[in-house]
Every structure is written in C-alpha cells, then in structure tokens.
N, C-alpha and C positions, 0 to 999 in steps of 0.2 A: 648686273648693275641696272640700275632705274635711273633714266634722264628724264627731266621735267624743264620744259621751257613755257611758260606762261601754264594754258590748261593743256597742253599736247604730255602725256605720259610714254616715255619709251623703254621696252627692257632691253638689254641686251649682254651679250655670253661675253663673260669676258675673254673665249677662246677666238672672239672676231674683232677685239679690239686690237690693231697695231699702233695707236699711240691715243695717249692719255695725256693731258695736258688741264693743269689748274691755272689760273690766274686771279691776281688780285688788282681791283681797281676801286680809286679813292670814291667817295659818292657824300651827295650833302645829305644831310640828317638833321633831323628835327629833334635829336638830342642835342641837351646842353654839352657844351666843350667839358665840364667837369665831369660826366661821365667816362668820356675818352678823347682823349685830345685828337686823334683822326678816325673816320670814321671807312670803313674797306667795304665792298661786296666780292665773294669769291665765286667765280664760274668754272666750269668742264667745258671741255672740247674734247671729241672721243671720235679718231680715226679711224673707220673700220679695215678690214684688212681689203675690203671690196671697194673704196676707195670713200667712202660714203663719210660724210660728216655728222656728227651730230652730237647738239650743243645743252647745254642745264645751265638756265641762269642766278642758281646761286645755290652754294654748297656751305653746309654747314658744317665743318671737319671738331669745330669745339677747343679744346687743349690737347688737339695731336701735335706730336713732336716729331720730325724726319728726323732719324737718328743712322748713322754711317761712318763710315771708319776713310781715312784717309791718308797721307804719307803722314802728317803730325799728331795722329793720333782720333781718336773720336770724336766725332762730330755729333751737335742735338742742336737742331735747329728749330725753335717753335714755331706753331704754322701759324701766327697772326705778320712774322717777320720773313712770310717767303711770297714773294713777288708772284713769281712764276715756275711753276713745277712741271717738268715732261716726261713721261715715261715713253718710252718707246724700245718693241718688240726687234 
C-alpha cells in the first residue's frame, strides 16, 4: 500500500500493517451546494505492527461498497455513508 501525506510518499507491506483505519471528515468546498449537498475528505491511519503510525490525507475509494453479512442478513454499505472504518489484525 502507498501512503501519501502532503509531498512525503510511503510504501508499505501490508504483512506489517496491524490496524487500518479510514475516516471521514466534513470540509468547506468551493463547490456549489447543488453539486452535493455536504462535502467529506477521507483519510488512513495505518498501525504498523512495530507500533509505528503512519498517516494519508486523503483517499479516494470512488463507489466502493463494504458489503458483510450479519444476524439479519446482508449488509452494503456505500463508502460516501461510512464515517469511520477499522480493520484490525
């Protein structure tokens, strides 16, 4: 995986990643409201397993969908409507 925060480029193995975390956060835009009524920036957070943090300030995932199964059946959740995503090893 490639983290990028400002001009700093980082790769790293996803065998050293112990937790993976997305986040979304509201932000003003110079678009008009009729294009999208709120406007989001999404980031990484990527826990190494060596305890090391290291951060991307802003991901573009596009029309992914988390999709998951649960006691009531299957879940799809689009990613414009998920706050905060963590994986964790």
């Amino acid at each position: 995986m490639t983290f990028q925060k400002g001009a700093v480029e980082r790769r790293i193995s996803l065998l050293s990643v112990a937790s993976l975390a997305f986040t979304r956060r509201p932000v003003v835009s110079a678009l008009p409201a009729y294009l999208a009524a709120t406007h989001f920036r999404y980031a990484a957070t990527a826990v190494l397993l060596d305890g090391t943090t290291v951060e991307a300030d802003y991901v573009n995932l596009g029309t992914t969908i988390l999709r998951g199964t649960a006691s009531d059946g299957r879940i799809e959740i689009p990613w414009h409507e998920i706050e905060t995503l963590r994986f964790v090893r």
